[in-house]
LOGU-96823 format. One record per residue (C-alpha): x, y negated, z; residue in three letters. Coordinates in steps of 0.1 Angstrom, whole numbers, padded with zeros to 4 digits, always signed. Example, Ala and Ser with C-alpha at 12.3 -4.5 7.8 and 13.67 -1.06 7.14 Angstrom:
// LOGU-96823
+0123+0045+0078ALA;+0137+0011+0071SER;
This chain:
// LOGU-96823
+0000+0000+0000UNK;+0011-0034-0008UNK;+0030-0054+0024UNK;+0014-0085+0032UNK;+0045-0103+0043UNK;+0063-0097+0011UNK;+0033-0103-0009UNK;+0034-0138+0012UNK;+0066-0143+0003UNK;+0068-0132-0035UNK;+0035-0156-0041UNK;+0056-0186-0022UNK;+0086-0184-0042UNK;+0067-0177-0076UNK;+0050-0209-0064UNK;+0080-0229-0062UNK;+0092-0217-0096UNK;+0117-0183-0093UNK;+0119-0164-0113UNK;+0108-0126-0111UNK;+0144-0115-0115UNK;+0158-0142-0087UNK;+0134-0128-0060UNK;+0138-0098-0068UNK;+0181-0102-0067UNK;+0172-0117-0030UNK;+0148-0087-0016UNK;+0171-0061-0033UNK;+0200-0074-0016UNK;+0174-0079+0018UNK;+0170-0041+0018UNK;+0138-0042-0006UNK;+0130-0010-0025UNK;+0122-0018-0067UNK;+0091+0005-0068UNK;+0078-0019-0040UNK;+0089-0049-0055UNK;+0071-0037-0090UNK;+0043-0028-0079UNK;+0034-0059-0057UNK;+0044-0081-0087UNK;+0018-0063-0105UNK;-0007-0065-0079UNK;-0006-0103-0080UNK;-0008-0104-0111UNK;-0039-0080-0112UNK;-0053-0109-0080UNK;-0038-0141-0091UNK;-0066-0166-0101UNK;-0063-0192-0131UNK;-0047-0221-0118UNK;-0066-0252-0126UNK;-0049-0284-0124UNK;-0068-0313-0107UNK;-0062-0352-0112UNK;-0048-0366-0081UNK;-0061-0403-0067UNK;-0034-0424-0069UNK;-0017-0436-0037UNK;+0017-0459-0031UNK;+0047-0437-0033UNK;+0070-0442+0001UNK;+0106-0443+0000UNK;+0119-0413-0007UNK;+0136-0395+0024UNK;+0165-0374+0023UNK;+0154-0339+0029UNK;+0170-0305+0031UNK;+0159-0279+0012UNK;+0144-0258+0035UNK;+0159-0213+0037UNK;+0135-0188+0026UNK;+0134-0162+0052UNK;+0128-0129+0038UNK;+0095-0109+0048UNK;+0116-0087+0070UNK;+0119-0112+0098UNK;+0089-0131+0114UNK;+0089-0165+0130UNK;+0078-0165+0166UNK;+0042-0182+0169UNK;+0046-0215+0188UNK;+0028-0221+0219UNK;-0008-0231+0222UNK;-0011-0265+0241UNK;-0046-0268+0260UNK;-0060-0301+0265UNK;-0081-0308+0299UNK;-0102-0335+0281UNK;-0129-0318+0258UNK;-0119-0322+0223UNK;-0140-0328+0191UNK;-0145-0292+0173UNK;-0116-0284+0152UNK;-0131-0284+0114UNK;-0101-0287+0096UNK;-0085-0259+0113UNK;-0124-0239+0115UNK;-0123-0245+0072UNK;-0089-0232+0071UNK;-0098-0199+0094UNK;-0128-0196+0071UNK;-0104-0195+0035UNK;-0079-0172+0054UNK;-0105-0145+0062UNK;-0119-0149+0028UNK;-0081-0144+0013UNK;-0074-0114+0032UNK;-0106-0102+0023UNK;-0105-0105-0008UNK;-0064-0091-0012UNK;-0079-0061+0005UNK;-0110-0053-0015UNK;-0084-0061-0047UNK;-0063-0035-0031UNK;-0082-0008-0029UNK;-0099-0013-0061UNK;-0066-0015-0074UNK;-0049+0022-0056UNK;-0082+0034-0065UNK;-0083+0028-0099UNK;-0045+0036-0103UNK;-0041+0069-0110UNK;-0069+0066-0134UNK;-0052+0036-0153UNK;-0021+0059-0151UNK;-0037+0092-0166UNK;-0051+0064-0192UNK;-0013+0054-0202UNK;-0007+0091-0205UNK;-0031+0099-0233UNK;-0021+0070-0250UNK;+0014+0080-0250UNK;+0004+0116-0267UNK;+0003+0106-0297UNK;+0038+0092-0300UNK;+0057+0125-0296UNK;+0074+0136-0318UNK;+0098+0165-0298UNK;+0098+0179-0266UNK;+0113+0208-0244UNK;+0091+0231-0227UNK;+0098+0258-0200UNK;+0065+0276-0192UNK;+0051+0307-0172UNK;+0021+0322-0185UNK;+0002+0352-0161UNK;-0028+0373-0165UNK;-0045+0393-0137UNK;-0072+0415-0136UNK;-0088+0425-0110UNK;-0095+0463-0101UNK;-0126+0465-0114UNK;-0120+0448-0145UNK;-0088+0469-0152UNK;-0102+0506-0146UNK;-0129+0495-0169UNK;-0103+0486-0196UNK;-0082+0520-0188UNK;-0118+0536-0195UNK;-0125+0519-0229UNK;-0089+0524-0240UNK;-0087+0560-0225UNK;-0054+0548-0210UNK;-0039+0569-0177UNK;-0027+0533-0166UNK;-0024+0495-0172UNK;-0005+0470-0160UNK;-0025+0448-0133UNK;-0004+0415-0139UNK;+0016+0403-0167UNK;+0042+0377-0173UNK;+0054+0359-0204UNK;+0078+0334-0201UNK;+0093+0307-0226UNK;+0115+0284-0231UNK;+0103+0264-0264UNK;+0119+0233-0280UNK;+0100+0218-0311UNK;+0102+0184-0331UNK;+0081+0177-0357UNK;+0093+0144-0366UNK;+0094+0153-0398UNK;+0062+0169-0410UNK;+0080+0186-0438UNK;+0105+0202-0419UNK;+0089+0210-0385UNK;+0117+0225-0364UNK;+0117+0250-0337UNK;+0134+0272-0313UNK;+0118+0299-0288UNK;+0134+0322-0261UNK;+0100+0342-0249UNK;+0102+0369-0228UNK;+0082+0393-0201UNK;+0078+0412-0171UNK;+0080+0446-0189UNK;+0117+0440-0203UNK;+0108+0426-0235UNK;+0124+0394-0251UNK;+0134+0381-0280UNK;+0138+0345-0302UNK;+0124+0325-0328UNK;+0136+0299-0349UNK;+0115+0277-0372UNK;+0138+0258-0400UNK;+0134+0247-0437UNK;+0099+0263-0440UNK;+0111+0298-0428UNK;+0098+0313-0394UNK;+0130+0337-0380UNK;+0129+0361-0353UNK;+0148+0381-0333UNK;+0143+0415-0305UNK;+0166+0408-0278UNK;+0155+0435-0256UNK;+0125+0463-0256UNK;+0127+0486-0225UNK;+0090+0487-0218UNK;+0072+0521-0207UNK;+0044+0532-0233UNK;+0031+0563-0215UNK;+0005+0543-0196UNK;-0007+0530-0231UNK;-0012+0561-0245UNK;-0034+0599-0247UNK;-0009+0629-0240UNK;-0014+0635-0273UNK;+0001+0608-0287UNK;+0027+0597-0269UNK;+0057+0618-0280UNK;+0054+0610-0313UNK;+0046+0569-0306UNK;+0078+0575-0284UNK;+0100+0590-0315UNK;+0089+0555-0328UNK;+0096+0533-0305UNK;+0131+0544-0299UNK;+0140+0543-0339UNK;+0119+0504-0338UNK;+0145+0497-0310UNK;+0175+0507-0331UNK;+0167+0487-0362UNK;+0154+0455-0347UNK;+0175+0449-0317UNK;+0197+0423-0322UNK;+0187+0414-0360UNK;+0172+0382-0376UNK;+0148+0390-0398UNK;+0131+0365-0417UNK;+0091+0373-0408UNK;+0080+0348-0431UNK;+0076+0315-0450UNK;+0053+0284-0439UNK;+0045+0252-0445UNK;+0056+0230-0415UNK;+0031+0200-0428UNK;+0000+0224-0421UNK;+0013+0229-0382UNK;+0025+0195-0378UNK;+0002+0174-0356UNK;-0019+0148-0374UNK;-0015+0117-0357UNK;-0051+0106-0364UNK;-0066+0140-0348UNK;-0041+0137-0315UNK;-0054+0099-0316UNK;-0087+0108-0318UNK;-0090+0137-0292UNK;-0071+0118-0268UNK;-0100+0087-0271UNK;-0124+0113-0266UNK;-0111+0123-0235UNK;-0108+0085-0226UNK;-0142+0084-0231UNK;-0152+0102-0211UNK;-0135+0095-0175UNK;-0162+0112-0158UNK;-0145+0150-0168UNK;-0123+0138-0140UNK;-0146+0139-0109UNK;-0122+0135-0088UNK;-0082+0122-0080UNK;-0059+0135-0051UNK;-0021+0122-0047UNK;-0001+0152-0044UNK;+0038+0149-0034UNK;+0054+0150-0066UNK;+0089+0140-0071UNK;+0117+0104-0072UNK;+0106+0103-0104UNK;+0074+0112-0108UNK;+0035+0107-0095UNK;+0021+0136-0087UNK;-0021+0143-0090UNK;-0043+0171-0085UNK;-0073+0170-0104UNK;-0109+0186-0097UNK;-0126+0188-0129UNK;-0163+0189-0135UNK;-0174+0214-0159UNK;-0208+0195-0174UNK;-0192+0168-0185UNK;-0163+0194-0200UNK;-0194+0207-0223UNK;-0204+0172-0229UNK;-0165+0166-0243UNK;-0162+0195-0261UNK;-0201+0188-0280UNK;-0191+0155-0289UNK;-0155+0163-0304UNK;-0169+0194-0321UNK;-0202+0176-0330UNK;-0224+0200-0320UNK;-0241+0180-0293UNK;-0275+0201-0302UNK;-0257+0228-0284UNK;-0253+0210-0253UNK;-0271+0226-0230UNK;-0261+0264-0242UNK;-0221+0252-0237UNK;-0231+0239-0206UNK;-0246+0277-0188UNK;-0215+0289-0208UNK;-0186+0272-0194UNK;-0204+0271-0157UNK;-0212+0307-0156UNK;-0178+0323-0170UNK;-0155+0297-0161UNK;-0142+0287-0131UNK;-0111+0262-0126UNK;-0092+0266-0094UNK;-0065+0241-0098UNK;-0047+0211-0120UNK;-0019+0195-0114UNK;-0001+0168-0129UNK;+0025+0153-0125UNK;+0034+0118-0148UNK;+0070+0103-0155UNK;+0069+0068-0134UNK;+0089+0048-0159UNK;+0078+0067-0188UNK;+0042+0078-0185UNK;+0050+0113-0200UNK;+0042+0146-0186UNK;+0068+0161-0167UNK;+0048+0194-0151UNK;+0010+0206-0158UNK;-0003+0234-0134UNK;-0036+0251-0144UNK;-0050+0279-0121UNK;-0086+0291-0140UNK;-0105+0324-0136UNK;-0132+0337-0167UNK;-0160+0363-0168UNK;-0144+0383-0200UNK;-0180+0402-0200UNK;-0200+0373-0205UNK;-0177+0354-0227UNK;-0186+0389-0250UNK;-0149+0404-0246UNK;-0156+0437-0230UNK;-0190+0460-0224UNK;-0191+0469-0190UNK;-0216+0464-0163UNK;-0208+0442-0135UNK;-0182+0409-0140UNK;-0150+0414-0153UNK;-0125+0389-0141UNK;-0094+0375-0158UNK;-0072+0353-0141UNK;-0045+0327-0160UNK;-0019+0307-0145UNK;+0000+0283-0164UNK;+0031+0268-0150UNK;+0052+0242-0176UNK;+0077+0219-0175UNK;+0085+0188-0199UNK;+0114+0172-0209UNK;+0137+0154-0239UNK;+0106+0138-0249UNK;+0115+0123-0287UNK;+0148+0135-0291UNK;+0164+0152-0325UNK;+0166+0191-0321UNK;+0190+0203-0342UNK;+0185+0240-0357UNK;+0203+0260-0376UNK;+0189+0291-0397UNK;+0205+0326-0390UNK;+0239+0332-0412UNK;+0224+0363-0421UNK;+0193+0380-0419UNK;+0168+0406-0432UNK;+0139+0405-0451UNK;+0109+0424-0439UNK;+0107+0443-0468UNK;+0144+0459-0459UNK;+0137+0462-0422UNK;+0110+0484-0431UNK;+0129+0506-0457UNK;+0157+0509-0428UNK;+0126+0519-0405UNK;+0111+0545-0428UNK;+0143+0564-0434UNK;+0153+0562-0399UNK;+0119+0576-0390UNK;+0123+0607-0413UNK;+0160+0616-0398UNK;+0151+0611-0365UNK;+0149+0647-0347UNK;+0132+0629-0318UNK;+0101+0623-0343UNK;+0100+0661-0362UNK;+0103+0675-0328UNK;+0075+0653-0317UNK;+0051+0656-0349UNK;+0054+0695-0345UNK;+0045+0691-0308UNK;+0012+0672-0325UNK;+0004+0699-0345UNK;+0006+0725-0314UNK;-0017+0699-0291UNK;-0037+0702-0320UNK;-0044+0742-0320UNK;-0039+0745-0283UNK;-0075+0723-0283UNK;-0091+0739-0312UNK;-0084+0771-0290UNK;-0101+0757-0259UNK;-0130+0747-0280UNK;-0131+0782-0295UNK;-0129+0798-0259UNK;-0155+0777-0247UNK;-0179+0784-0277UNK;-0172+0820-0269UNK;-0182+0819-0233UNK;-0214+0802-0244UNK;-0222+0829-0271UNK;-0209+0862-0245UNK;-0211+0845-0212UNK;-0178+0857-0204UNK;-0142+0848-0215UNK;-0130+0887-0215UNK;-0120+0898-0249UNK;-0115+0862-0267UNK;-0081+0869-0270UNK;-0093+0896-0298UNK;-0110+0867-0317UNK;-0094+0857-0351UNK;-0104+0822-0333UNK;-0079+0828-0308UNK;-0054+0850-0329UNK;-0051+0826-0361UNK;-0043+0794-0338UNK;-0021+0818-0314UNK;+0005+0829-0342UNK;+0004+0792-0360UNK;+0017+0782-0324UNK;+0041+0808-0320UNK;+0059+0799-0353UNK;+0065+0765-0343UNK;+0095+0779-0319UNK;+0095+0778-0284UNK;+0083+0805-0254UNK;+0053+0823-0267UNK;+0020+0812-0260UNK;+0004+0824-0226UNK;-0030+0829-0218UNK;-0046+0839-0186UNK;-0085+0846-0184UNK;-0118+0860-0158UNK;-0150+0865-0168UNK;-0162+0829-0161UNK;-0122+0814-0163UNK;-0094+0809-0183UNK;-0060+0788-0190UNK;-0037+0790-0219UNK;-0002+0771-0215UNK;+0026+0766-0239UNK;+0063+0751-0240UNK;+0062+0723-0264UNK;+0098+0716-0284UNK;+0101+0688-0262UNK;+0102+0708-0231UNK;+0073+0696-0217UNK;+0043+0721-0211UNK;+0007+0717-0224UNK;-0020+0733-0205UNK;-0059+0736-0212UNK;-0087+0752-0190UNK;-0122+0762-0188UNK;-0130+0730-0172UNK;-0115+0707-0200UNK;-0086+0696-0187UNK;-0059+0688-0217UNK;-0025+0677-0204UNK;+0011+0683-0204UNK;+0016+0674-0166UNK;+0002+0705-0154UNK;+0009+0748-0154UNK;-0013+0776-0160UNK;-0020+0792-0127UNK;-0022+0834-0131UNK;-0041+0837-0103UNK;-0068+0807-0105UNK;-0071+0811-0141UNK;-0068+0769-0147UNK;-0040+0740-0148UNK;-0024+0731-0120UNK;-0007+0697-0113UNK;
């Protein structure tokens, strides 16, 4: 809040004719901070009232006395009051002195209402100066954090769609991005994005060519996939791993002036938003940083629909966007915080939950619930990035030749597709011993079935330990060694797996 005493003292000397930079030499040197200094110059300036010169009456001039100029004392140090004399006679009310009480309580009045108006207002005025300084970027830097939750109920119903043994609960992608697009005809870029599962890698946007590069790729699959797939998606991945790592390839040209911003679209959302103050409901000073204010902001959801109808132009949808956004959307937290010399963003928090059912993503009963957090970071506002492309590179065309042929020589992938084709007869077998169970009502004698015995020696010839089946009247369980070592079991009950053995005794697979 603004001091009184140096607000005295900066109005006295402006008064007298210093200059802005004199007084503020003199309360520097006092001890005077020039964040205080500023922003008390500008709240008299925001409170000073036209001055409106008066004619005087004319009077005789007196001699002109020798005077000394008399010392400004800074607003630090206060001049003791003087005492109060008290007459015994009763004197004649003091109206001069009753007038001047009067214009003093007026004057303070009136410096605090403009105060608070003012530190109200501010951060509003502030955010204002923000969007107006959108538009002229040109380049930044940007360090972001990007996670996705689910919550338990929402990811057992994905695991269920996808008929996935497992999911990941929370993921992480991380970036580090540095773009300028001073040049629409030459946007430039670089990218170093990564994530929680051991996966990064680079991009490079120059000359109209998008480049990119795998850094790393350790991530598990088996949780992504059926038992039946995932040797052979494994095979893949590790030949994938062996071409790509390391390797620009060129992915593909573009043409940076239809991703470079249009001035008069950023211009023109930014108004919007300045047009509509009230999607701010309300403004809470966090701590922020030396050199920058920081503001959490609560955010009000109608008047979000109301934005959105009127930059889209489909205000006939009003109401429908309205039950939308307050139904499956719910915003937890914003923060801001805003450069104090510069106006630009430095950080942007955004904590928001959605309803992925009713937004249509997912058939499920009950709400699903996704959670994002976005943590970023700005910096080297408008400054050249400089951006190279690769010295050498491949085409995707090549990359996937390379793949292909790698793919075909790779005895992790013939081992894997003839493990496919023995999944394959060990559950046309269990469908056949079921079948037969339902025709006989017992699983005695299937074995003698060309059903079993035509699957059985297909199975067989692919290598390996023989085939095993074990069976009772109302149970069986037939196991084999696939050539990757692993075992595949089926039972009466259904069960399909390689992390289970066929029990002799039980007749069924145990884990």
């Amino acid at each position: 809040m603004v001091n009184q005493d140096l607000l005295t003292y900066i109005k006295k000397k402006v008064e007298k004719g210093s200059s802005k930079e004199e007084i503020k030499k003199i309360l520097m040197d006092a001890g005077w901070k020039e964040e205080d200094l500023e922003e008390t110059f500008s709240f008299l300036e925001a409170i000073q009232p036209p001055q409106i010169e008066m004619p005087e009456p004319p009077q005789e001039t007196p001699e002109p006395l020798e005077m000394l100029e008399p010392r400004e004392i800074p607003p630090a140090i206060s001049p003791a009051p003087e005492p109060i004399k008290i007459s015994e006679a009763k004197p004649p009310l003091p109206w001069k002195k009753i007038l001047i009480g009067v214009a003093c309580v007026l004057f303070v009045g009136g410096a605090v209402f403009g105060g608070y108006y003012y530190y109200s207002k501010r951060p509003l005025m502030i955010i204002g100066k923000v969007l107006d300084k959108i538009p002229e970027i040109k380049s930044f830097q940007a360090d972001s954090e990007l996670k996705i939750q689910f919550d338990n109920q929402t990811l057992e119903a994905f695991k269920q769609m996808q008929e996935l043994t497992a999911a990941n609960q929370e993921y992480v992608l991380q970036s580090k991005t540095k773009v300028d697009f001073t040049d629409s005809g030459n946007v430039k870029l670089t990218a170093e994005i990564s994530s929680n599962e051991a996966l990064s890698g680079e991009l490079k946007l120059v000359n109209n060519a998008l480049y990119g590069k795998l850094n790393k790729a350790d991530s598990i699959l088996d949780p992504y996939f059926k038992p039946g797939d995932i040797e052979e998606v494994q095979a893949m991945y590790e030949v994938f791993k062996s071409v790509l790592t390391d390797k620009w390839v060129k992915l593909f040209d573009i043409n940076s002036s239809q991703i470079a911003p249009n001035q008069a679209v950023v211009e023109g959302i930014c108004q919007s938003i300045k047009s509509h103050p009230k999607v701010i409901k309300k403004i809470t000073k966090t701590t922020g940083s030396d050199t920058a204010y920081g503001y959490r902001l609560e955010i009000d959801k109608n008047e979000v629909a109301v934005m959105m109808a009127d930059i889209t132009g489909q205000g006939q949808e009003l109401e429908s966007l309205k039950g939308l956004i307050n139904q499956n959307l719910n915003i937890s937290d914003v923060e801001i915080w805003v450069g104090k010399k510069t106006y630009l963003i430095e950080k942007l928090s955004i904590d928001f939950s959605l309803n992925i059912k009713g937004l249509g993503l997912i058939e499920t009963e009950g709400e699903q619930i996704m959670t994002v957090q976005y943590d970023g970071s700005f910096a080297d506002y408008n400054q050249a990035l400089a951006v190279q492309a690769p010295e050498t590179f491949s085409t995707p065309e090549a990359v996937m030749t390379e793949y292909n042929t790698a793919i075909l020589q790779s005895p992790l992938y013939q081992i894997a597709l003839k493990d496919r084709e023995i999944i394959s007869n060990m559950e046309a077998l269990k469908e056949s011993a079921l079948s037969f169970k339902t025709q006989k009502g017992t699983y005695v004698s299937f074995e003698k079935t060309s059903a079993f015995v035509a699957p059985w020696r297909t199975i067989n010839r692919q290598g390996g330990a023989p085939l095993v089946m074990y069976y009772l009247q109302d149970k069986f369980c037939i196991q084999k060694e696939l050539l990757s070592s692993k075992y595949y079991c089926v039972d009466y009950t259904g069960y399909s797996g390689n992390d289970a053995y066929c029990d002799k005794t039980s007749c069924d697979c145990k884990k």
